[in-house]
N, C-alpha and C positions, 0 to 999 in steps of 0.2 A: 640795823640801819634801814631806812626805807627810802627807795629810791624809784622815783619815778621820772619819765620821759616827757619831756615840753613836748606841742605840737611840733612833727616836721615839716617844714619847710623846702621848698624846689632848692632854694641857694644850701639848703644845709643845716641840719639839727643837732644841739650839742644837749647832751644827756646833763642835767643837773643832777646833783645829788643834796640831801636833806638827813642829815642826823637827828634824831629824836632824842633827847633828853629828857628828865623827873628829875625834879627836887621837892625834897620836905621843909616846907616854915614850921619849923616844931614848937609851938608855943608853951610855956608850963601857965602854971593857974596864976602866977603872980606876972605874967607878959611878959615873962623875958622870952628870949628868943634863943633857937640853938645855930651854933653857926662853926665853922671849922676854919682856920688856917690852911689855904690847898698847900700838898708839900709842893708843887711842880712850878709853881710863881709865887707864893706866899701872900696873896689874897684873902681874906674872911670874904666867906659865901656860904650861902646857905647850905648844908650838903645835899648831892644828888649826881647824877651821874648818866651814862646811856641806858636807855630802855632795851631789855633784850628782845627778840623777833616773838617769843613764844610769852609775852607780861602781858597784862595787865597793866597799865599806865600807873592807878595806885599802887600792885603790888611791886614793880619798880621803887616806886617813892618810898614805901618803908623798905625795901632792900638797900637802897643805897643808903638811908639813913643809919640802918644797923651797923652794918659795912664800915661806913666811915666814921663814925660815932660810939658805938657800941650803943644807942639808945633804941629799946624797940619802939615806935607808934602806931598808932590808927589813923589812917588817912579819913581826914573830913570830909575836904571839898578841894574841889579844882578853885583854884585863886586865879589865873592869868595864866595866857600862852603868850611867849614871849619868843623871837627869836635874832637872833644873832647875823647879819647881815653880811659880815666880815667874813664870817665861817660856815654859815648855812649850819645853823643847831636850830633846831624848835625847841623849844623847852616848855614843859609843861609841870606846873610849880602846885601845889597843895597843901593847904593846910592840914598842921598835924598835932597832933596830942599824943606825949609820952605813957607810954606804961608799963614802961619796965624797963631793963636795960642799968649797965654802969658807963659812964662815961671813960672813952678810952679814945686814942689816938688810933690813926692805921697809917698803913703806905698811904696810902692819897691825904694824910690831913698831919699837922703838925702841931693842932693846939685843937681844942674844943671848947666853946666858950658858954658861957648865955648872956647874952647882948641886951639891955633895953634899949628901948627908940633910939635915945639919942645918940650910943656906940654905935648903931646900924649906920645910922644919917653920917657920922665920924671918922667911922672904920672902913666901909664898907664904898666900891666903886658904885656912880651912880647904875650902873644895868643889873647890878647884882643886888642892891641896898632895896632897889624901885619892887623887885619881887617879893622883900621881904614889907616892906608897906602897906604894899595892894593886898597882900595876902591878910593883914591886920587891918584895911581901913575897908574896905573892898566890900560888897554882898554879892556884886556880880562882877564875874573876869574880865578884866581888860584883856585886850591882844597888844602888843607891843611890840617895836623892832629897834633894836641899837647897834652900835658898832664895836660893839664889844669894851667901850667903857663908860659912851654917852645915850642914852636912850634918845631917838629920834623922834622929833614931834614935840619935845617938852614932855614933862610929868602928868600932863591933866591927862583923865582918863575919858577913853574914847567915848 
């Protein structure tokens, strides 16, 4: 978790806190997309998870994707940092390409899917759908901020 300290203040400074998140847009060659059922709300999103103190930001993003997926990747590119306003998450999302791995379920996920476009636009909440987008329409990262269903600002990229 990383957490840092706003300026203090004579009246008084209150310590925020900021979670760091990764996830993997795992794409195969035919554009589908990999995406998981969270067990904890029942959500499709793309899988990923906290970043540990001692990662890597990519090698995060293929851990969680292993993890919840059984799929191994290679992280491409950073696609968009996105964060959560509601909750104070950064998240930091990356495209990925499979190369190995069987698809399997874990605690954290309850289905594993491969989604084309338009199941993502269908299934998926807009702040979780919007990563999986950017990450396919994208060359260069948006940063983005939502409330944990609706991304703020509208969908155009900054």
């Amino acid at each position: 978790m990383l957490i840092y300290m706003s300026n203090a203040t004579q009246e008084g400074a209150s310590m925020s806190q900021h979670s760091v998140s990764v996830a993997g847009v795992v794409v195969r060659e035919d554009g589908r997309v990999l995406v998981i059922r969270r067990a904890d709300n029942g959500a499709w999103e793309a899988p990923g998870g906290v970043l540990e103190l001692d990662e890597r930001p990519e090698d995060g993003a293929r851990r969680e994707v292993l993890e919840e997926t059984g799929i191994k990747v290679d992280a491409v590119r950073l696609t968009g940092v996105y964060k959560n306003m509601a909750r104070g998450v950064v998240a930091l999302v990356f495209l990925c390409r499979p190369v190995g791995g069987q698809e399997r379920t874990s605690d954290e996920s309850t289905a594993v899917r491969w989604f084309d476009r338009g199941e993502v636009e269908a299934h998926m909440v807009e702040a979780y759908a919007v990563r999986v987008l950017d990450a396919l329409d994208s060359q260069t990262p948006p940063v983005r901020a939502h409330d944990g269903r609706r991304v703020l600002g509208g969908l155009a990229s900054p």
